[in-house]
Structure formats: structure tokens, C-alpha cells
C-alpha positions in Angstrom: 14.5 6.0 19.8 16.4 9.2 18.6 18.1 8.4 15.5 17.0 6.7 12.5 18.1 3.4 11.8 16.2 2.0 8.7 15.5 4.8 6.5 19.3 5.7 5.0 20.2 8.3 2.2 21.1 4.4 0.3 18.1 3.7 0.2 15.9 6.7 0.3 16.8 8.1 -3.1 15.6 9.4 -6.5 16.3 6.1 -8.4 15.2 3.9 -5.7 11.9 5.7 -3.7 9.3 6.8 -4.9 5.8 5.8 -6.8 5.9 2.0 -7.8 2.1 1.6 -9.0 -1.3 3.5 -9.5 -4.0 1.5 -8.6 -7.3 2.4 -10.4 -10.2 3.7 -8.0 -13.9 4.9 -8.5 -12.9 8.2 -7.2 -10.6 10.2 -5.4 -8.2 8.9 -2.3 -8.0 11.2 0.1 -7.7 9.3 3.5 -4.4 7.5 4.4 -4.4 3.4 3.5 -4.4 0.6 5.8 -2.1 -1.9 5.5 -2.5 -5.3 6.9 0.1 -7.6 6.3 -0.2 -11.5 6.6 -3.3 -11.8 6.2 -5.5 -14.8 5.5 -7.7 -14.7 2.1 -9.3 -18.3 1.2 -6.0 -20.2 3.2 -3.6 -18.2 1.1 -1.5 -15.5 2.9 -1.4 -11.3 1.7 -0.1 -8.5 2.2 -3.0 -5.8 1.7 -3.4 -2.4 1.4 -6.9 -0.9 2.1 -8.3 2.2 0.6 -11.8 4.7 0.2 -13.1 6.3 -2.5 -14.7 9.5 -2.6 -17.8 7.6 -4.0 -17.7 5.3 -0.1 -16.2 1.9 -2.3 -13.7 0.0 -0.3 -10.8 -1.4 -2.4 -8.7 -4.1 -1.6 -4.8 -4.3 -3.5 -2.4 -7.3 -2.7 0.4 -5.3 -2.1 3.0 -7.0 -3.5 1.5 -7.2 -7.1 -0.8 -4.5 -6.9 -3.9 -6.7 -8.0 -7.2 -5.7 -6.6 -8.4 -9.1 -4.3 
């Protein structure tokens, strides 16, 4: 694919792109999340985001509240 289709200057803007949460870690982030979405935690389904500390703690957010699991 050559061209962009999703990403559009209406909706990649100032007032709608950007940071929607800060989620509280041990230590710094520097490594990129993973994101796994649809996935199975005790029978109910999530969308999770994955991250590392600087301090080797693994975090898991529900992505779409931005709770820790």
C-alpha cells in the first residue's frame, strides 16, 4: 500500500490526538508496549497493553479504561 487510508488530517489533530492517560509505573518506560487485543482474563475479554519498567516489573493496563489488571 502507498497511500494512507486511515490516518486523515480529521482525525489526526490537536484537539483530537494525542495523550489520553498516564498510567503509574515503578520506574521509567523506555521500551515500546505490547498491545494484545481480545484477550481472555478469567472468561472476560480485554484489550491490554503491556509494559517494563526500568526496575524489570511487568504491568498490565486494560486499555480501554486504563486500569491496571
Amino acid at each position: 500500500m502507498l497511500a494512507e487510508t486511515t490516518l486523515t488530517l480529521s482525525n489526526v489533530n490537536s484537539a483530537l490526538f494525542g495523550n489520553i492517560a498516564f498510567l503509574a509505573a515503578d520506574g521509567k518506560v523506555d521500551g515500546q508496549p505490547l498491545s494484545v487485543m481480545s484477550l481472555s482474563i478469567n472468561g472476560t475479554t480485554h484489550n491490554v497493553i503491556y509494559v517494563v519498567s526500568e526496575h524489570n516489573s511487568v504491568y498490565a493496563y486494560d486499555a480501554d479504561n486504563h486500569a491496571l489488571l
